[in-house]
C-alpha positions in Angstrom: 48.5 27.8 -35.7 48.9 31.4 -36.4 47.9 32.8 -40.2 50.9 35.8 -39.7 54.5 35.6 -39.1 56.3 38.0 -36.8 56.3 38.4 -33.2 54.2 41.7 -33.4 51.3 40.2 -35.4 51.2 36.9 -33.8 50.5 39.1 -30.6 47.8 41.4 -31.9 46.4 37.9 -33.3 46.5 36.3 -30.2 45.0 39.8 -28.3 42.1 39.2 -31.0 41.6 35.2 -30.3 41.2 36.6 -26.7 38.6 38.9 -27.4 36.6 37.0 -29.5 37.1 34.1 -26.8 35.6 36.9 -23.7 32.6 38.4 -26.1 31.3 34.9 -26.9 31.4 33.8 -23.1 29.1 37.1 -22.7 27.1 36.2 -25.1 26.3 32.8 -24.1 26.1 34.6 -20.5 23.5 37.4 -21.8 21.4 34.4 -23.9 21.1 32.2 -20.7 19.8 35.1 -18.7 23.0 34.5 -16.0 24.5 37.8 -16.8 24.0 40.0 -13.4 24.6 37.1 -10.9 27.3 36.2 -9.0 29.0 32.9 -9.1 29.3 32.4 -5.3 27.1 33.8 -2.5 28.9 37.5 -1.3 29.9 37.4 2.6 28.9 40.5 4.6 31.6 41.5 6.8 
């Protein structure tokens, strides 16, 4: 449920949700020391 009305702050309301969602999926990365590492082993060519 969105707190504005309107089709232009529902969207920079959403844009925020999605940013707040990304930094705390860094910042449980960064706290569990995973930040740096890749999730599947690269292939050499």
């Amino acid at each position: 449920k969105y707190l504005c009305r309107g089709t232009v702050n529902v969207l920079a309301e959403s844009t925020m949700i999605a940013i707040a969602h990304n930094i705390n999926k860094l910042h449980r990365k960064i706290q569990s020391g995973k930040i740096g590492q890749h999730l599947f082993e690269l292939k050499t060519a």
